[in-house]
C-alpha positions as CSV (number, residue, x, y, z in Angstrom):
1,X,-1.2,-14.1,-20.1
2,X,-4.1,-12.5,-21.1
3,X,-5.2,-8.5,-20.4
4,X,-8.0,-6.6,-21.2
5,X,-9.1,-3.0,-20.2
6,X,-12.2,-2.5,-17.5
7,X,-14.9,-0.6,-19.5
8,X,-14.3,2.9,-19.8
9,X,-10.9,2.6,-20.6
10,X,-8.5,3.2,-23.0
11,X,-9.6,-0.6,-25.3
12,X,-6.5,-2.8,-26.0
13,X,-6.6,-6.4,-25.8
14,X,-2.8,-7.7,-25.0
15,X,-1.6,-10.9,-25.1
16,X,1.3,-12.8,-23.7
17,X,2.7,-16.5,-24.1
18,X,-1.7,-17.5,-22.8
19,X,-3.5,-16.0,-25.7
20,X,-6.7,-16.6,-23.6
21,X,-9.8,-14.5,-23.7
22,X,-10.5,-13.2,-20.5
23,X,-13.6,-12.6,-18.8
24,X,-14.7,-11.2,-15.5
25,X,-13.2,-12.5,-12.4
26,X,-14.4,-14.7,-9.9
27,X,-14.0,-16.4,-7.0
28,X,-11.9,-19.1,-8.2
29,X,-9.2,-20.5,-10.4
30,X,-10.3,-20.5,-14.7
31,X,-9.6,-23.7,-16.6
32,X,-8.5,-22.4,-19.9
33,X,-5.8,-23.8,-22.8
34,X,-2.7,-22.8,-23.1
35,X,-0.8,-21.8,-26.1
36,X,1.3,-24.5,-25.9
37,X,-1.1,-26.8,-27.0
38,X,-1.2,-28.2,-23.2
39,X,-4.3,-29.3,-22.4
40,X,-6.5,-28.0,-19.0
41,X,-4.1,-25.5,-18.1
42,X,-5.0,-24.1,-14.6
43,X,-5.2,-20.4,-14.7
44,X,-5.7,-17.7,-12.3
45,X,-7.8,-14.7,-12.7
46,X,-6.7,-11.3,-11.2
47,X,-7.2,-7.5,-11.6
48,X,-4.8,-4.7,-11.5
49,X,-6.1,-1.5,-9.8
50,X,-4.1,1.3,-8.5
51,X,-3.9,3.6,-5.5
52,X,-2.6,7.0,-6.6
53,X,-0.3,5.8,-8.8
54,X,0.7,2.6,-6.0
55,X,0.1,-0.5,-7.9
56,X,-0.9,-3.8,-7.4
57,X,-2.0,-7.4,-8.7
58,X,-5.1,-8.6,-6.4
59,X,-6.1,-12.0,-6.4
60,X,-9.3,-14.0,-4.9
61,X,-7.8,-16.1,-2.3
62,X,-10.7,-17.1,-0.8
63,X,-11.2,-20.9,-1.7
64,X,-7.7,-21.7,0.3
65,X,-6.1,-19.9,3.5
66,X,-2.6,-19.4,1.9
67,X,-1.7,-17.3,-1.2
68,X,-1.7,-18.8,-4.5
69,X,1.7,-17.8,-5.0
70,X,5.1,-17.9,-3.3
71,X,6.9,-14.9,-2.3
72,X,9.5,-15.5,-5.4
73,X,6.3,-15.8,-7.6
74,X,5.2,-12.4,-6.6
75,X,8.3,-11.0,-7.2
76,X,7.9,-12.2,-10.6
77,X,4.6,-11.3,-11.2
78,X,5.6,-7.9,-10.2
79,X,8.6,-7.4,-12.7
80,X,7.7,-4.5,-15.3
81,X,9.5,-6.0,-18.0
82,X,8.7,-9.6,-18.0
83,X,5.4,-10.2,-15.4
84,X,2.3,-8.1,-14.5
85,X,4.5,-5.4,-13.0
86,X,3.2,-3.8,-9.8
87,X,4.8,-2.9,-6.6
88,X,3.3,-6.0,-4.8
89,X,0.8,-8.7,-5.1
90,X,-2.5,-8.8,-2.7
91,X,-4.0,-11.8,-2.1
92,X,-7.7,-11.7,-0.6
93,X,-7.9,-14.4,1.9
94,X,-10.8,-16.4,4.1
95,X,-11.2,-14.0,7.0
96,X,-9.4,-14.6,11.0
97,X,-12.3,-13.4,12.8
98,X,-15.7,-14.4,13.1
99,X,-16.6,-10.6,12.7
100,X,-14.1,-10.0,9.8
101,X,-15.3,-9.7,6.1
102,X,-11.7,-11.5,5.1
103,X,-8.2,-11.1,4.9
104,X,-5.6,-9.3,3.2
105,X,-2.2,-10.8,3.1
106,X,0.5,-8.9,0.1
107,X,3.9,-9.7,-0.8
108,X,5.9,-6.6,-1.9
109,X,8.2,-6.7,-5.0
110,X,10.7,-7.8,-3.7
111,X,8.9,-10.8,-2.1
112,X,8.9,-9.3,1.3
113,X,5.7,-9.4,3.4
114,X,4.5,-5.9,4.9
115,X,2.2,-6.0,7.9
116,X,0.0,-3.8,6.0
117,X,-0.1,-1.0,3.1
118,X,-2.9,2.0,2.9
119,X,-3.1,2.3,-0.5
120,X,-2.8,-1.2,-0.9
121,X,-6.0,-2.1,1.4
122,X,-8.3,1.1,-0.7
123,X,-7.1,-1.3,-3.7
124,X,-8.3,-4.5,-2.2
125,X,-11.5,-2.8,-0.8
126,X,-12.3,-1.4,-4.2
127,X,-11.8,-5.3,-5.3
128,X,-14.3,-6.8,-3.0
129,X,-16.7,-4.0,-3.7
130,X,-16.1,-4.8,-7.6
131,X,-17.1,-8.6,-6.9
132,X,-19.9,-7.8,-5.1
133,X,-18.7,-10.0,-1.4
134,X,-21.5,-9.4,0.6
135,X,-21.2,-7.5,3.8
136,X,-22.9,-6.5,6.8
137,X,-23.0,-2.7,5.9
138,X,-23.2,-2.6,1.9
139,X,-19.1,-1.0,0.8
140,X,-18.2,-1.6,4.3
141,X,-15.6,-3.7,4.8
142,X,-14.1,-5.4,8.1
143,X,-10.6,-6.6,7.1
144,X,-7.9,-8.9,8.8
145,X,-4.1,-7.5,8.5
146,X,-0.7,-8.3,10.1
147,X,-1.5,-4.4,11.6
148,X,-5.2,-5.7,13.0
149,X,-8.0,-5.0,12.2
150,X,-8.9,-2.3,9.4
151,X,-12.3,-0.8,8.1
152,X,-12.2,0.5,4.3
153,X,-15.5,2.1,3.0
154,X,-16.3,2.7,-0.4
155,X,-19.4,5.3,-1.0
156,X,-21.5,3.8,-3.7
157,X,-20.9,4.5,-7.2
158,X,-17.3,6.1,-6.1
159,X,-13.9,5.5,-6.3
160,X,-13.0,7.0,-3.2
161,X,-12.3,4.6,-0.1
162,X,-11.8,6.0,3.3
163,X,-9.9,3.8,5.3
164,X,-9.9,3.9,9.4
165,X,-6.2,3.2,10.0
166,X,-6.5,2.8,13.9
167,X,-4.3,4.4,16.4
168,X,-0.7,5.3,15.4
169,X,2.4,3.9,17.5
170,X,4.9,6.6,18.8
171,X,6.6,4.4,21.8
172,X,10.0,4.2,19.7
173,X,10.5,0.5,21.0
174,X,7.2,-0.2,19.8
175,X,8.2,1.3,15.9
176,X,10.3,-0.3,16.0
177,X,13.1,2.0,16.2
178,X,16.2,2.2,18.3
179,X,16.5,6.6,17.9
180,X,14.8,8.1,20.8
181,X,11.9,10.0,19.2
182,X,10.3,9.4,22.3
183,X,8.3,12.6,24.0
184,X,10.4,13.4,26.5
185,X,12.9,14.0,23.5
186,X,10.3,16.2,21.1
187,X,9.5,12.9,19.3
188,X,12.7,13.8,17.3
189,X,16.1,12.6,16.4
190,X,19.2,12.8,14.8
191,X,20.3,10.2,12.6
192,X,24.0,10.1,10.5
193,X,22.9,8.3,7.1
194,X,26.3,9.0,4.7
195,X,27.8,11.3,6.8
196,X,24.4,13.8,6.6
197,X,22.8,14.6,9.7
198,X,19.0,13.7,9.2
199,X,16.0,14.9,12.1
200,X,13.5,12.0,12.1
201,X,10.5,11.4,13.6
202,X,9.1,7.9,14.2
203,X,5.7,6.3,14.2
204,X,4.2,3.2,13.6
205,X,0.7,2.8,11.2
206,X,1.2,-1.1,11.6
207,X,4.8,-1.1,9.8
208,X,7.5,1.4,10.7
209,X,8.0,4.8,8.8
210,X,10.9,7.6,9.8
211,X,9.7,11.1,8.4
212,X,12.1,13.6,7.6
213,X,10.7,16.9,7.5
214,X,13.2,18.9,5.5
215,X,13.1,22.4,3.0
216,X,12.3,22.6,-0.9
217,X,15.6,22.7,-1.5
218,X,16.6,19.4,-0.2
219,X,13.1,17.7,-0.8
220,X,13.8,18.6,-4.6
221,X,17.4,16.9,-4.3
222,X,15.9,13.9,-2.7
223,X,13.9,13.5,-5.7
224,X,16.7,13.2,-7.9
225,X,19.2,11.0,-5.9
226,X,16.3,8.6,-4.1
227,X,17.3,5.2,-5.6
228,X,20.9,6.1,-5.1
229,X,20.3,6.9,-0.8
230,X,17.0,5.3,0.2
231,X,18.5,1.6,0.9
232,X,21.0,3.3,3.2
233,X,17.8,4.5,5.2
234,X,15.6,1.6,4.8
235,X,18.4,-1.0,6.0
236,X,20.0,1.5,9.0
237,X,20.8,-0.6,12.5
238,X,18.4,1.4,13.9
239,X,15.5,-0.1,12.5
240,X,15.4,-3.4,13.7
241,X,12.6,-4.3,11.0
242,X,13.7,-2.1,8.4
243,X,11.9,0.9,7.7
244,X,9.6,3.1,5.6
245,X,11.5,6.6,4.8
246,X,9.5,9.9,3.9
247,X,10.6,12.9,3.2
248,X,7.9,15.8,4.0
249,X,8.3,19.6,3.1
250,X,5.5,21.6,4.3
251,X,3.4,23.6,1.8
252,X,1.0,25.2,5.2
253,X,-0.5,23.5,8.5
254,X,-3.1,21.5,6.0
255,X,-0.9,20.9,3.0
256,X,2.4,18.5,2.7
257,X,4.5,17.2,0.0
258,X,6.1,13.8,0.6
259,X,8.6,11.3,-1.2
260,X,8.8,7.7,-0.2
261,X,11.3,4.7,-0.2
262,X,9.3,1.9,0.7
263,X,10.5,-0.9,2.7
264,X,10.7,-4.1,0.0
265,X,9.4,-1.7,-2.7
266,X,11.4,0.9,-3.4
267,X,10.4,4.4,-4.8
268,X,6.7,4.6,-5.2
269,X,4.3,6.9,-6.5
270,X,2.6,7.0,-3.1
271,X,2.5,5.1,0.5
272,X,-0.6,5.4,2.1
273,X,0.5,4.6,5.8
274,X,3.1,7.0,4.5
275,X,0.7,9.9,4.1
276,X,-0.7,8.8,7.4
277,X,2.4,8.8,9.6
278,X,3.4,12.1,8.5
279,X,0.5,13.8,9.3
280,X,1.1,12.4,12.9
281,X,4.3,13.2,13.0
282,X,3.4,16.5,11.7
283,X,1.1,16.9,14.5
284,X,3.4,15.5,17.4
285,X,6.1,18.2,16.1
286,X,4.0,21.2,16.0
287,X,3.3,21.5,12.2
288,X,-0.6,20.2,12.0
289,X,-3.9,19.7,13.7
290,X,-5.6,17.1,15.1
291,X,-9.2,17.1,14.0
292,X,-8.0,19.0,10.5
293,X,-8.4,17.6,7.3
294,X,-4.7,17.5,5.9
295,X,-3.6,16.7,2.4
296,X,-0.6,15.0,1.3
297,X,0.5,15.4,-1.9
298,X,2.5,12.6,-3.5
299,X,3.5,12.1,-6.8
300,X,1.2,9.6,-8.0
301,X,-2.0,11.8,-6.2
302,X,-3.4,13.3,-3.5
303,X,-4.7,11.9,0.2
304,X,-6.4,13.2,2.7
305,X,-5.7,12.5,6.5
306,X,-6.8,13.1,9.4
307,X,-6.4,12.1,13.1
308,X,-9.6,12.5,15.4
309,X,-9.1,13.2,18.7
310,X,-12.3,11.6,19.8
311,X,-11.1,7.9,18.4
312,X,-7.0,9.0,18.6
313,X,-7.8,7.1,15.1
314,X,-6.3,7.9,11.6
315,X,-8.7,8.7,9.1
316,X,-8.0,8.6,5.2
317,X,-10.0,9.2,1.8
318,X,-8.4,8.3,-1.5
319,X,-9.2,6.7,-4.8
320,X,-8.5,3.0,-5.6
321,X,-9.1,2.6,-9.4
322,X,-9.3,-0.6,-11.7
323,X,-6.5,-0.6,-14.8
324,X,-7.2,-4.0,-16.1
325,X,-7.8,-7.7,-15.4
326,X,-6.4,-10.8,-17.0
327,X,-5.2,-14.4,-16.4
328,X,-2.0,-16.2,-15.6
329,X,-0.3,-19.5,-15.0
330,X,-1.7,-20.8,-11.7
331,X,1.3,-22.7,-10.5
C-alpha cells in the first residue's frame, strides 16, 4: 500500500507491502505491480480525509452499484495498526434517483452499516468536489443515503461543507427507542445503565442518538471511563437498533460540549448527526433556540447547528479536509 500527502502538507511518502507510486485518484480501479513480483495486480485508489478529527477511507464506487469491499474488508482497512485506519470506509456509489448526484453507502469499523453519518457525508462531499463530478449547481451536491436524501454544499475554494440534514425524528417508536421521550413526557427519560440513573432524550437524524445532558463534573468522568461504559449504552434493550450515545454539558444557550460512543465505531473525535441531535434535543428541552446558530464543541473540532423553523430542517457547517491518498489491494 502506497501513501502520499495532498499538497500542502506535511511531505512523507510511506510505503507498505505495494511499494507503488501513487498518483491522483480517479474514477476507477489502477493496474499497477505488486511487490511480490505478481504481475497486473488490481489496485484501488482512495483518499483519506477527515471531519473534525472523524475519519474515513473514501472510495469511487461509481463504475459498479455495490462497494468494492466487504463489510469484514472495511473492518480491516480500518485497523490502525495493520490497515488504513479510520473509523469507517465510504464508498461513493452510482446515484438511486434520477435527480441524485450519487450515493453514499459506509461501513463503520466494525463492519456495521450506518444509515448515515454527518461528518462522514461533509467528507464524501469534499471528495466529489476534489474530483471534479459535475453537478447541476457547481459544490452542490444531491446525495442518496439509507436516511434519504441529503444536500452537502461546499463554497468554492473552502473547506467548509454545510450539510442540510432534513427534519429530525422525535416519535420515540420512530427512533427507534422503547423509553418514552415522547412530548407528552417532556421528551425525557430515565434510563438504569449499571445501576446509574441516566435522563435521555431521544431523536432520530436518520440513525438513533440518546443525549444525556449532564454537569462538568460528570461530563469530565465520562471522558475518562467512555470505552469502559459506552457498550452498555449502545447495546441497551431499549434500543431496538442500537444506539448513538452523547453526553452534552451546556457551556450557554449557543454553546455545548459533547462526547460520543458511536454505534459500530466506538469513541470518536466527533459525530456529526451527533452535534445535530443535541442541538434538537437541546431545543425540545428548553436549553436552545430554534433559528440560533449553536456550536458544538467536540474533541476533534467545532460544528455549527442550527434548526430553521421555516424548513423544521437541520442545518450544519463544518470542515472536511484531505490527509492523504494512496492505493491498495483491490480484492
Amino acid at each position: 500500500m502506497a501513501l502520499r500527502a495532498p499538497r500542502g502538507a506535511p511531505a512523507f511518502n510511506a510505503s507498505f507491502g505495494l511499494p507503488s507510486r501513487p498518483s491522483l485518484l480517479g474514477a476507477r480501479a489502477l493496474s499497477l505491480r505488486a511487490s511480490s513480483g505478481a504481475r497486473g495486480t488490481t489496485m484501488t485508489a482512495f483518499r483519506k480525509y477527515h471531519g473534525i478529527g472523524n475519519d474515513f477511507v473514501v472510495v469511487d464506487n461509481r463504475a459498479q452499484k455495490n462497494p468494492l469491499y466487504t463489510p469484514d474488508q472495511s473492518v480491516a482497512i480500518c485497523d490502525r495498526n495493520t490497515g488504513v485506519g479510520a473509523d469507517g470506509v465510504i464508498f461513493l456509489l452510482p446515484p438511486k434517483r434520477r435527480s441524485s448526484d450519487f450515493a453514499m453507502r459506509l461501513y463503520n469499523s466494525d463492519g456495521t452499516e450506518p444509515e448515515m453519518c454527518g461528518n462522514g457525508i461533509r467528507c464524501l462531499a469534499k471528495f466529489a468536489d476534489d474530483l471534479k463530478i459535475p453537478t447541476a449547481s457547481p459544490g452542490r451536491f444531491v446525495i442518496d443515503t439509507g436516511a434519504g436524501v441529503i444536500i452537502p454544499e461546499i463554497e468554492q475554494g473552502s473547506s467548509e461543507v454545510k450539510v442540510d440534514m432534513g427534519e429530525p425524528v422525535i416519535i420515540p417508536g420512530e427512533v427507534p427507542t422503547t423509553l418514552d421521550t415522547s412530548e407528552s413526557a417532556g421528551y425525557e427519560a430515565v434510563l438504569n445503565v449499571d445501576g446509574t440513573d441516566w435522563t435521555f432524550s431521544c431523536v432520530s437524524m436518520g440513525n438513533p442518538h440518546a443525549i444525556s445532558f449532564v454537569s462538568k463534573e460528570v461530563f469530565l468522568e465520562m471522558d475518562t471511563k467512555l470505552e469502559e461504559v459506552g457498550p452498555s449504552f449502545e447495546c441497551n434493550p431499549v434500543f431496538p437498533q442500537k444506539t448513538n450515545t452523547e453526553w452534552a454539558f451546556q457551556r450557554c444557550r449557543t454553546e455545548f460540549d459533547m462526547l460520543v460512543w458511536e454505534r459500530g465505531a466506538g469513541r470518536t473525535m466527533a459525530c456529526g448527526t451527533g452535534a445535530c441531535a443535541v442541538l434538537v434535543a437541546a431545543v425540545l428541552t428548553g436549553r436552545a433556540d430554534k433559528d440560533q446558530p449553536t456550536v458544538i464543541h467536540l474533541p476533534g473540532g467545532d460544528l455549527t447547528i442550527e434548526w430553521v423553523s421555516k424548513t423544521n430542517h437541520i442545518m450544519m457547517t463544518g470542515p472536511a479536509e484531505l490527509v492523504f491518498e494512496g492505493h491498495f489491494p483491490k480484492v
